[in-house]
mmCIF file of the protein (N, C-alpha, C, O) and its ligand, coordinates in Angstrom:
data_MODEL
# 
_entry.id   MODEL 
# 
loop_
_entity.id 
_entity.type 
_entity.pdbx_number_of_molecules 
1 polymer     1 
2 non-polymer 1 
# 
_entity_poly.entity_id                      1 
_entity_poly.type                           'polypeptide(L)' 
_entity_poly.nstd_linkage                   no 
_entity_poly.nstd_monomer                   no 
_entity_poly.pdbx_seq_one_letter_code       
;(UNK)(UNK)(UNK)(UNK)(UNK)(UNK)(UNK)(UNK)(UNK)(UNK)(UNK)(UNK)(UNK)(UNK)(UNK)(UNK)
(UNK)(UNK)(UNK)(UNK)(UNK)(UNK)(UNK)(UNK)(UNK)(UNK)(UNK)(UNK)(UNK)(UNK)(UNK)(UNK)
(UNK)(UNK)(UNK)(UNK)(UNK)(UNK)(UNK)(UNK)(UNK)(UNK)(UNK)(UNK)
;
_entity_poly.pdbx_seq_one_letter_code_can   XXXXXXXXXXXXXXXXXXXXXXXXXXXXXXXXXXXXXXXXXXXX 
_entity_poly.pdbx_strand_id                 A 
# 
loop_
_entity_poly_seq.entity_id 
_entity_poly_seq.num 
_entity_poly_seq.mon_id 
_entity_poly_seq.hetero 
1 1  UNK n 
1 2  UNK n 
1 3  UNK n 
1 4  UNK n 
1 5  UNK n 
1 6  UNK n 
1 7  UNK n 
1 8  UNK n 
1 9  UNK n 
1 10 UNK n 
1 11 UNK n 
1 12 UNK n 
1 13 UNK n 
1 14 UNK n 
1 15 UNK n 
1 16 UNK n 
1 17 UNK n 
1 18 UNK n 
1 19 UNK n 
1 20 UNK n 
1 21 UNK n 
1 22 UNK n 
1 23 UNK n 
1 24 UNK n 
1 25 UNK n 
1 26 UNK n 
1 27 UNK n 
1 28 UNK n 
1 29 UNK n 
1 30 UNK n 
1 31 UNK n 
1 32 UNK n 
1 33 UNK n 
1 34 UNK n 
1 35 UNK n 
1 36 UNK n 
1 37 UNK n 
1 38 UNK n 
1 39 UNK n 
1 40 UNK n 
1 41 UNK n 
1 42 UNK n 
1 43 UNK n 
1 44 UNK n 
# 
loop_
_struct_asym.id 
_struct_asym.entity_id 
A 1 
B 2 
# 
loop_
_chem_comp.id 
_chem_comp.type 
_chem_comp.mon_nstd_flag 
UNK 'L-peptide linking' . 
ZN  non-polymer         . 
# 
_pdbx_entity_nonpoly.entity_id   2 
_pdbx_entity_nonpoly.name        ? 
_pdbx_entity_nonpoly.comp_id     ZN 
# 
_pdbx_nonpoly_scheme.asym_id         B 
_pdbx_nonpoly_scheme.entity_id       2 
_pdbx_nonpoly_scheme.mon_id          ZN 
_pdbx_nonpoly_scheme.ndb_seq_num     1 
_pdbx_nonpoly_scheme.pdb_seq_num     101 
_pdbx_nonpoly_scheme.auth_seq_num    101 
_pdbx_nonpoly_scheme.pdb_mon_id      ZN 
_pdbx_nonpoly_scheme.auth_mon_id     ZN 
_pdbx_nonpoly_scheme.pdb_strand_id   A 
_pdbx_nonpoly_scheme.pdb_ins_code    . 
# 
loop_
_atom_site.group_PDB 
_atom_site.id 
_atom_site.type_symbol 
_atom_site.label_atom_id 
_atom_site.label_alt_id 
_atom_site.label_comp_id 
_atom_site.label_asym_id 
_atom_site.label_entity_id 
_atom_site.label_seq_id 
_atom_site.pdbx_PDB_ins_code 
_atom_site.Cartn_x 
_atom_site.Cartn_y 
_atom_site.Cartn_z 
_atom_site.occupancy 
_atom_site.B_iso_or_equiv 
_atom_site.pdbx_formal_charge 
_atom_site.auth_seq_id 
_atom_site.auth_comp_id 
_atom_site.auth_asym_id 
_atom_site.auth_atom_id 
_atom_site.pdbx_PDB_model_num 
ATOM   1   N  N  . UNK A 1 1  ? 95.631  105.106 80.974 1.00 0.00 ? 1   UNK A N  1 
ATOM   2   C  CA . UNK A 1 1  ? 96.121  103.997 81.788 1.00 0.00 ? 1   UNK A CA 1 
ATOM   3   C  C  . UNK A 1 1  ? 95.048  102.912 81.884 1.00 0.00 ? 1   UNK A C  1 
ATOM   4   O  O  . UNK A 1 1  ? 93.899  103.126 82.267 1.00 0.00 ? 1   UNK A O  1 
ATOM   5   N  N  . UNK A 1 2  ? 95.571  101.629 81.469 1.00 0.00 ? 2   UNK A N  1 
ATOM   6   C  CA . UNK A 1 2  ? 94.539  100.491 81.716 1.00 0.00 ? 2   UNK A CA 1 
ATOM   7   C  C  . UNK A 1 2  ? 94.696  99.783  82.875 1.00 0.00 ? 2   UNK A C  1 
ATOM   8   O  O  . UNK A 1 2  ? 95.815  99.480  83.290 1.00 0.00 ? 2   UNK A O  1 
ATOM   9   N  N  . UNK A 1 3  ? 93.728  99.505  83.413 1.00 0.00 ? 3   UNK A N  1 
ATOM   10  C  CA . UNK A 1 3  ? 93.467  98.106  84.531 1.00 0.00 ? 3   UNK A CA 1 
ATOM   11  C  C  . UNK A 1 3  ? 94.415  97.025  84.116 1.00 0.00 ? 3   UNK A C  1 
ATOM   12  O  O  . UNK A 1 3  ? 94.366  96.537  82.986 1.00 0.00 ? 3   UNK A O  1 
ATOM   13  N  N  . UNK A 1 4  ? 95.395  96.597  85.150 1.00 0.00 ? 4   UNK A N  1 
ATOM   14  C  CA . UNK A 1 4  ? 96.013  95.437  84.929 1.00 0.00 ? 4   UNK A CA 1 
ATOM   15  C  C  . UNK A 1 4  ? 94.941  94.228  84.861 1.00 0.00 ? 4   UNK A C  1 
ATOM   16  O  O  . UNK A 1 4  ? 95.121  93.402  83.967 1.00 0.00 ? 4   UNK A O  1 
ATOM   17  N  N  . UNK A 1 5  ? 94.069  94.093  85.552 1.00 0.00 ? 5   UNK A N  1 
ATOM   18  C  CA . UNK A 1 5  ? 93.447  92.814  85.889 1.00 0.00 ? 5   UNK A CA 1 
ATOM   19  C  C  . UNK A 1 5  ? 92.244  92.748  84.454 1.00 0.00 ? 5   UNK A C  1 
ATOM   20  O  O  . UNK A 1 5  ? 92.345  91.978  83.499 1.00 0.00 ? 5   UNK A O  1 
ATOM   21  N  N  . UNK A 1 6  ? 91.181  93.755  84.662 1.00 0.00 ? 6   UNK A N  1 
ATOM   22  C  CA . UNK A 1 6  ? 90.304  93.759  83.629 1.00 0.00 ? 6   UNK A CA 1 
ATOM   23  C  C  . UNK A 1 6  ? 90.215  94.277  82.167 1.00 0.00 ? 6   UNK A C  1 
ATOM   24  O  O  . UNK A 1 6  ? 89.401  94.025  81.278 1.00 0.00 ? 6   UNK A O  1 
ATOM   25  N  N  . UNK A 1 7  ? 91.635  95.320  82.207 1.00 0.00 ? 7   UNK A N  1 
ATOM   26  C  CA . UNK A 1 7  ? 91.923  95.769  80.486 1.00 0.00 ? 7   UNK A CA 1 
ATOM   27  C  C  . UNK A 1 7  ? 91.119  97.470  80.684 1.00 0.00 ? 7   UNK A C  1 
ATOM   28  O  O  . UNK A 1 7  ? 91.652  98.390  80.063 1.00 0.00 ? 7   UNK A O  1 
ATOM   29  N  N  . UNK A 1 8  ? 89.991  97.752  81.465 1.00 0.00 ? 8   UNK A N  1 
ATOM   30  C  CA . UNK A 1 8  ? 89.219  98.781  80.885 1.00 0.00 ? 8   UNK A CA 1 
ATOM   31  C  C  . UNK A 1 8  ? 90.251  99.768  81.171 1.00 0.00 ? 8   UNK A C  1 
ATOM   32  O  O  . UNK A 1 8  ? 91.302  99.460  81.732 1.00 0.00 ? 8   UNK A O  1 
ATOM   33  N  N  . UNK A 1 9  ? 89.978  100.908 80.807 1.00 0.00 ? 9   UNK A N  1 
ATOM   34  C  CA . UNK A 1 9  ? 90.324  102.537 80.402 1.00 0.00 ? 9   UNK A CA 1 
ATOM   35  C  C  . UNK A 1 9  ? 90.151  102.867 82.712 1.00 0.00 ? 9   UNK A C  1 
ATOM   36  O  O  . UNK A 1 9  ? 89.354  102.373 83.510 1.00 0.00 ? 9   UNK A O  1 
ATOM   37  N  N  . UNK A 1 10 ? 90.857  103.476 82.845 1.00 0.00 ? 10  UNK A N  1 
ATOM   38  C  CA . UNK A 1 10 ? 90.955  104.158 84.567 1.00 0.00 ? 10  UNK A CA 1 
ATOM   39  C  C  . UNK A 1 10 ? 90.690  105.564 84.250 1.00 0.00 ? 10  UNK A C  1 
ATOM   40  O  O  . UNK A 1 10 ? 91.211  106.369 83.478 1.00 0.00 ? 10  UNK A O  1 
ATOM   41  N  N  . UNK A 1 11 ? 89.670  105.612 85.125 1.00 0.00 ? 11  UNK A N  1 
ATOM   42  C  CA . UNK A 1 11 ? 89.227  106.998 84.862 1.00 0.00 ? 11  UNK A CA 1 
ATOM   43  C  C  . UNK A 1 11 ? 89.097  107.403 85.831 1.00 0.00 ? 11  UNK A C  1 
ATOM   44  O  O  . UNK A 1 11 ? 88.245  106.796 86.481 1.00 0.00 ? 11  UNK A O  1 
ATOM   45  N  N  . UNK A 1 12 ? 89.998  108.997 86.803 1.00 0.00 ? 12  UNK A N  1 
ATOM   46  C  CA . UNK A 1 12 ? 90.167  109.187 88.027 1.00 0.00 ? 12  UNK A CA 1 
ATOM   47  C  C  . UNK A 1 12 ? 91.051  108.635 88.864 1.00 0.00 ? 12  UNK A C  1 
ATOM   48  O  O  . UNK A 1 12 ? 92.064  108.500 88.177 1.00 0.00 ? 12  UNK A O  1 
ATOM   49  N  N  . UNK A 1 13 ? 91.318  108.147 90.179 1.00 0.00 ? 13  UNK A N  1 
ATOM   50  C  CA . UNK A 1 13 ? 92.431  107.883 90.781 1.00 0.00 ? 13  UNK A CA 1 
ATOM   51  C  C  . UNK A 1 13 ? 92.077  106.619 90.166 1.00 0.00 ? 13  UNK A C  1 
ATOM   52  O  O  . UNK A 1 13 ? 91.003  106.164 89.773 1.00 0.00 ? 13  UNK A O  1 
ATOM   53  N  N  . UNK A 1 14 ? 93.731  105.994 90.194 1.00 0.00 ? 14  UNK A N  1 
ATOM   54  C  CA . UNK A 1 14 ? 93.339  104.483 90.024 1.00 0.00 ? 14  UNK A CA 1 
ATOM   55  C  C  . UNK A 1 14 ? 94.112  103.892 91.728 1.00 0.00 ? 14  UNK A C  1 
ATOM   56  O  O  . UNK A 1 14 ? 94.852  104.567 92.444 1.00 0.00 ? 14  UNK A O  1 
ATOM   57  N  N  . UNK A 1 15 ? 93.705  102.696 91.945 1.00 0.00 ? 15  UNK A N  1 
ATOM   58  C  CA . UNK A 1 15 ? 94.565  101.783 92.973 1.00 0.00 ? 15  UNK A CA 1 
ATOM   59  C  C  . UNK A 1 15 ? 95.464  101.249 92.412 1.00 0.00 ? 15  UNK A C  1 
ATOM   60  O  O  . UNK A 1 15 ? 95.381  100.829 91.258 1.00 0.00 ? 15  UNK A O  1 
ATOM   61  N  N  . UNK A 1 16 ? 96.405  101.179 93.082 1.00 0.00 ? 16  UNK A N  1 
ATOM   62  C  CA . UNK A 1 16 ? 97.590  101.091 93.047 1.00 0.00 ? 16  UNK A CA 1 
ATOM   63  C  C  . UNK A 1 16 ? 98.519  100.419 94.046 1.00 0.00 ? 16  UNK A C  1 
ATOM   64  O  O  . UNK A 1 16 ? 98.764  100.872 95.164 1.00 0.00 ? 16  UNK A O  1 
ATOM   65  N  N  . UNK A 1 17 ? 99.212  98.838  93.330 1.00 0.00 ? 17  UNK A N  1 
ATOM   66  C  CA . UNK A 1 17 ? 99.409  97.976  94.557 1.00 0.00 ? 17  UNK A CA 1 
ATOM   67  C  C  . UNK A 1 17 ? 101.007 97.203  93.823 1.00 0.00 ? 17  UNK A C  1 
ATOM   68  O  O  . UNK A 1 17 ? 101.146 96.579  92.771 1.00 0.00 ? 17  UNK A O  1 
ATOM   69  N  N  . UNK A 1 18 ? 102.232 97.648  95.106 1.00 0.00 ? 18  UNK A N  1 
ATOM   70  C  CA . UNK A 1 18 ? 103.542 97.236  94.319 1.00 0.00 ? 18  UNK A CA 1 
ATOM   71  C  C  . UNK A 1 18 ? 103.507 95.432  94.386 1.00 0.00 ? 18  UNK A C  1 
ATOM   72  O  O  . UNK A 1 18 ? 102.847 94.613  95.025 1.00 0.00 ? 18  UNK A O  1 
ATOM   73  N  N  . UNK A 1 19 ? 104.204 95.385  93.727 1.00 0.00 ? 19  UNK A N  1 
ATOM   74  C  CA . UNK A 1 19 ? 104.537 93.919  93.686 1.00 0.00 ? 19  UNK A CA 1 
ATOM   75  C  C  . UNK A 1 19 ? 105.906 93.482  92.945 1.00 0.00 ? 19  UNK A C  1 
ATOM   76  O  O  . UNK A 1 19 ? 106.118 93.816  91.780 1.00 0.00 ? 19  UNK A O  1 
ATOM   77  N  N  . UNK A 1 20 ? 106.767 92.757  93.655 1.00 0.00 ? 20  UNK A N  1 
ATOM   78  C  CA . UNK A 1 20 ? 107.919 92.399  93.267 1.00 0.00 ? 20  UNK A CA 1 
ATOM   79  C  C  . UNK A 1 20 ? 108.670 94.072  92.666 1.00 0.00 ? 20  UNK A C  1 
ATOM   80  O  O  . UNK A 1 20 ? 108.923 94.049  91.462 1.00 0.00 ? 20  UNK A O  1 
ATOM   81  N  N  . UNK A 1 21 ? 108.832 94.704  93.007 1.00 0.00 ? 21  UNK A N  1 
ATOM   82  C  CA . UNK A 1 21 ? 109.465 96.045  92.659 1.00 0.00 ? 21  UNK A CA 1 
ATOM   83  C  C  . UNK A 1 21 ? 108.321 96.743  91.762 1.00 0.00 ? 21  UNK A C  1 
ATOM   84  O  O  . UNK A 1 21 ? 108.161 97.914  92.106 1.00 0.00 ? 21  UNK A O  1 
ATOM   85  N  N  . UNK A 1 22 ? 107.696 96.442  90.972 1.00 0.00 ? 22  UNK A N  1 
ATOM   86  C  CA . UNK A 1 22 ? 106.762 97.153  90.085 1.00 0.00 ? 22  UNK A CA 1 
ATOM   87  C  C  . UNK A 1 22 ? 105.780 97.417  90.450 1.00 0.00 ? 22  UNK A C  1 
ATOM   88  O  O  . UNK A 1 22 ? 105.256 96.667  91.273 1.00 0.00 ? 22  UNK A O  1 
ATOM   89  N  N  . UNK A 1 23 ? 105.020 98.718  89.960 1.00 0.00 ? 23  UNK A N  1 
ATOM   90  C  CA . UNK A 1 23 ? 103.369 99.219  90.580 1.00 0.00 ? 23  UNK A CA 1 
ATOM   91  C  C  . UNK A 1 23 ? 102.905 98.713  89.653 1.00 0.00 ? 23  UNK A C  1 
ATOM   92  O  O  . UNK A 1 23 ? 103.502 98.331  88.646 1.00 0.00 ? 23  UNK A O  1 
ATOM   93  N  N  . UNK A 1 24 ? 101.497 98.636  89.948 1.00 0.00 ? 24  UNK A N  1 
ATOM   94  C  CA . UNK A 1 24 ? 100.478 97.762  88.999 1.00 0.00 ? 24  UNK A CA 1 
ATOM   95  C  C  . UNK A 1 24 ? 99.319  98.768  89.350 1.00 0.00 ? 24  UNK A C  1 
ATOM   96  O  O  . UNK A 1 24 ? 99.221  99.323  90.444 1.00 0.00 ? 24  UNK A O  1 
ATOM   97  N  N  . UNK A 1 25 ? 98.524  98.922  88.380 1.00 0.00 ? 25  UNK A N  1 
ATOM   98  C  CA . UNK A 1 25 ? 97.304  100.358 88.492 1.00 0.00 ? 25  UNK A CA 1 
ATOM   99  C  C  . UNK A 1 25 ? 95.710  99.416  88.388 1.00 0.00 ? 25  UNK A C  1 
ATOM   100 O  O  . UNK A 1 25 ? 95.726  98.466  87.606 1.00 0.00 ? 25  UNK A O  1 
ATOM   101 N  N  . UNK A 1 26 ? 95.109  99.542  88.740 1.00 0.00 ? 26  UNK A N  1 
ATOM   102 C  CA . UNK A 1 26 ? 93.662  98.987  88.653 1.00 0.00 ? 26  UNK A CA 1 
ATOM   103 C  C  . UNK A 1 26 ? 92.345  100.013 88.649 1.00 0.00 ? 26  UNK A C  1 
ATOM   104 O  O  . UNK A 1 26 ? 92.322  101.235 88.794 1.00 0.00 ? 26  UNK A O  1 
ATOM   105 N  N  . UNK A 1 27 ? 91.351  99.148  88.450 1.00 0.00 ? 27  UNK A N  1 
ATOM   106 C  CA . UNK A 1 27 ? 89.710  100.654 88.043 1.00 0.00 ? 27  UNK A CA 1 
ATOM   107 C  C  . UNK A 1 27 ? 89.203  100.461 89.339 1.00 0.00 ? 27  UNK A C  1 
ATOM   108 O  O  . UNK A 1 27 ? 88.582  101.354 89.915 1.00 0.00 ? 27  UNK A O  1 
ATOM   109 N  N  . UNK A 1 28 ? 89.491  99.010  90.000 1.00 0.00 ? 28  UNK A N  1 
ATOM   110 C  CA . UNK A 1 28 ? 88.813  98.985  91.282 1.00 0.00 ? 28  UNK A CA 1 
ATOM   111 C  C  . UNK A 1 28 ? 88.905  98.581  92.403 1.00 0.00 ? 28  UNK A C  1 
ATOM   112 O  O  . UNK A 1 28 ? 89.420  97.560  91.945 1.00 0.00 ? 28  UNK A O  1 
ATOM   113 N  N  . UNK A 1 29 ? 88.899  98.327  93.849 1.00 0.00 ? 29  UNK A N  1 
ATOM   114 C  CA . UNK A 1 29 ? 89.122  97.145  94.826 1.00 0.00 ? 29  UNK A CA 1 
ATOM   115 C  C  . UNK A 1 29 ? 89.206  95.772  94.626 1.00 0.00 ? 29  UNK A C  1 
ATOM   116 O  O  . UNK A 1 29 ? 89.972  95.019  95.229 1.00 0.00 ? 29  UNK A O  1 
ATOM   117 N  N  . UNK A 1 30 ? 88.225  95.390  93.578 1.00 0.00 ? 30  UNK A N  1 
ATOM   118 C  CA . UNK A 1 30 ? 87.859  94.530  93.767 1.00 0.00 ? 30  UNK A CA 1 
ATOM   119 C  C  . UNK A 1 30 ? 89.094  93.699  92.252 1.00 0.00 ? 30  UNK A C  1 
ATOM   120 O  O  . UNK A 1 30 ? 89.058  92.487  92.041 1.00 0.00 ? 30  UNK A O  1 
ATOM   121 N  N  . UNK A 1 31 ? 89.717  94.337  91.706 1.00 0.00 ? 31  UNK A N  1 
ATOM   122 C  CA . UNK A 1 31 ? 90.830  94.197  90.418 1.00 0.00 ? 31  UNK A CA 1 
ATOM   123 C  C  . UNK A 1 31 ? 91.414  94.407  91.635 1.00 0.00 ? 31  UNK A C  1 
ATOM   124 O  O  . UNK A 1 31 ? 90.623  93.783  92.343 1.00 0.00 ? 31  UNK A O  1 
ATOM   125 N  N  . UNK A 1 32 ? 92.070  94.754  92.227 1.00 0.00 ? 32  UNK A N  1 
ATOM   126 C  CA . UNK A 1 32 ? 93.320  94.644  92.773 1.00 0.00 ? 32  UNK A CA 1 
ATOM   127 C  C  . UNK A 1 32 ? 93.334  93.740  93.694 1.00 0.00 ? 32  UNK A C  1 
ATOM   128 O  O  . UNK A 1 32 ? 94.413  93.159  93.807 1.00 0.00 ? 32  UNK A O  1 
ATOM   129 N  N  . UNK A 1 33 ? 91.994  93.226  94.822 1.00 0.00 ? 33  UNK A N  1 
ATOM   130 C  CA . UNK A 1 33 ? 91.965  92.077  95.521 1.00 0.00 ? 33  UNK A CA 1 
ATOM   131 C  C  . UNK A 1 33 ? 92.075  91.070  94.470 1.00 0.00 ? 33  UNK A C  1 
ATOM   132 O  O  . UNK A 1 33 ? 92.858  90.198  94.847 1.00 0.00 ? 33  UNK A O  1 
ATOM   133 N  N  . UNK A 1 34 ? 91.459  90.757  92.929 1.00 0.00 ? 34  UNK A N  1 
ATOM   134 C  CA . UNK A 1 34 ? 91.927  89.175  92.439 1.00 0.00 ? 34  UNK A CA 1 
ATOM   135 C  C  . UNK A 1 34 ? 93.640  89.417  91.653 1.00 0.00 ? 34  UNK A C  1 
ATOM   136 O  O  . UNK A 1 34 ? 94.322  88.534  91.131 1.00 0.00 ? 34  UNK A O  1 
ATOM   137 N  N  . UNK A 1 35 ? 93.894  90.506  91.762 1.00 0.00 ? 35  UNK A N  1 
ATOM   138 C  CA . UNK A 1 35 ? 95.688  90.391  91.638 1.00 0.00 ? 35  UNK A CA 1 
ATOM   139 C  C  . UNK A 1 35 ? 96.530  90.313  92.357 1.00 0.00 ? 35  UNK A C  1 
ATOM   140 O  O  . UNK A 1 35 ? 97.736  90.273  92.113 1.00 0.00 ? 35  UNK A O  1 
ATOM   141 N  N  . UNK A 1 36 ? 95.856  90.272  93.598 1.00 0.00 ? 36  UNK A N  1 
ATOM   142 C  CA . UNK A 1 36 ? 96.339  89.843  95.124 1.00 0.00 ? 36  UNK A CA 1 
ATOM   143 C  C  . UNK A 1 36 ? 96.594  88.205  95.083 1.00 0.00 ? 36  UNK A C  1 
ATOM   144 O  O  . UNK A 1 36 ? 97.589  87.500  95.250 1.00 0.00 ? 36  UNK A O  1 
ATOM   145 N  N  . UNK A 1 37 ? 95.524  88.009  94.849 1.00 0.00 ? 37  UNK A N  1 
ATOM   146 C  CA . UNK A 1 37 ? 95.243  86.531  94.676 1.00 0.00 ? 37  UNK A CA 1 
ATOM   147 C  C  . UNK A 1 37 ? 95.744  85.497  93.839 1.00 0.00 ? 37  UNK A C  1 
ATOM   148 O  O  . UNK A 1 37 ? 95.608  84.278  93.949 1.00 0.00 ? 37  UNK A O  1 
ATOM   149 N  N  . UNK A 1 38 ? 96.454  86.295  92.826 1.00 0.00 ? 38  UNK A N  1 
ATOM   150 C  CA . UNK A 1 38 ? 96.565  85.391  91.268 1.00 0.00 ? 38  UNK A CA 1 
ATOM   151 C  C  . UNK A 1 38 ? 98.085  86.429  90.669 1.00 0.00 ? 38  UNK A C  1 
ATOM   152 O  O  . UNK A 1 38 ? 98.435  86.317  89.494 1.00 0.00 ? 38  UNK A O  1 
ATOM   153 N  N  . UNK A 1 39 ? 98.683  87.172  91.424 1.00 0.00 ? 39  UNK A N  1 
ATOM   154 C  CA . UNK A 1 39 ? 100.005 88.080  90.606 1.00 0.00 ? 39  UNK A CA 1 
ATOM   155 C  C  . UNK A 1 39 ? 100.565 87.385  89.048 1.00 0.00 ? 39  UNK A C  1 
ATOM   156 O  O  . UNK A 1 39 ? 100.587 87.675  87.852 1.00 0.00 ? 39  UNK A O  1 
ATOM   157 N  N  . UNK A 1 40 ? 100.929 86.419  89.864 1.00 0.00 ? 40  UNK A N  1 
ATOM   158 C  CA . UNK A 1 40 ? 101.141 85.564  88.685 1.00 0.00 ? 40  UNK A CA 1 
ATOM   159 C  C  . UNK A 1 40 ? 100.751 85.115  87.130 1.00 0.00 ? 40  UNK A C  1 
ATOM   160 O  O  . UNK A 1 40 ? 101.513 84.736  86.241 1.00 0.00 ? 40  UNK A O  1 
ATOM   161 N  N  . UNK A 1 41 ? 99.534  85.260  87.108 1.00 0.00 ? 41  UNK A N  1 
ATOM   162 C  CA . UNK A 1 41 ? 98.111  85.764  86.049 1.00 0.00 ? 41  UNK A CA 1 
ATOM   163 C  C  . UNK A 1 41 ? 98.091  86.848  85.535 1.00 0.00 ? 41  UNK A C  1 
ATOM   164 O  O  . UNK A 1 41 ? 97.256  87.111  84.669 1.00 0.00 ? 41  UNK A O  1 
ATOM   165 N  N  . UNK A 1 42 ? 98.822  87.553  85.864 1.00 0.00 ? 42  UNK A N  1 
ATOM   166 C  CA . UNK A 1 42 ? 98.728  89.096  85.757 1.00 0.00 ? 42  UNK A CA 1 
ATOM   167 C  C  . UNK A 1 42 ? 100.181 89.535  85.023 1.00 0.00 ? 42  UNK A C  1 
ATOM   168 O  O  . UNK A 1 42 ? 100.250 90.157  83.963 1.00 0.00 ? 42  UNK A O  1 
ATOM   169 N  N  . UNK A 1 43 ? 101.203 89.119  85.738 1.00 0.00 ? 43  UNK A N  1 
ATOM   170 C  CA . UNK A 1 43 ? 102.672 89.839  85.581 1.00 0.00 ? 43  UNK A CA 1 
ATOM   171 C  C  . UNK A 1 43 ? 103.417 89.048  84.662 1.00 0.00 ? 43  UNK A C  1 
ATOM   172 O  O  . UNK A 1 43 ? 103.479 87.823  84.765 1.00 0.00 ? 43  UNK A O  1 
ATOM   173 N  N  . UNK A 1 44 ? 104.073 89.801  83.632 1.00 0.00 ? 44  UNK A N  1 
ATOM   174 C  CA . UNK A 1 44 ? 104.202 89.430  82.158 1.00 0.00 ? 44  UNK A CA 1 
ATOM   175 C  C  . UNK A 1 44 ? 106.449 89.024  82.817 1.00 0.00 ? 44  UNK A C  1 
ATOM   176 O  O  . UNK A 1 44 ? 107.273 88.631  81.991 1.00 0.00 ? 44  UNK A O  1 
HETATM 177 ZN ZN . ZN  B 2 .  ? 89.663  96.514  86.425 1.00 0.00 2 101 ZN  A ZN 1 
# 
């Protein structure tokens, strides 16, 4: 499973934050606070 925000490889739990019906997985707090910020940037 990759990081929506940064691309790398998730290794261990990932975070995990819904948006518009879909989960989105991240490596860290700090990837999921700038997809907070920017969804839009992110969601295909
Ligand atoms: Zn990341």
């Amino acid at each position: 499973m990759k990081c929506t925000v940064c691309g790398d490889e998730i290794r261990g739990k990932p975070y995990s934050f819904n948006y518009k019906g879909n989960t989105y997985y991240f490596c860290s707090p700090m990837c999921m606070a700038e997809f907070k910020k920017r969804p839009e940037k992110y969601v295909k």
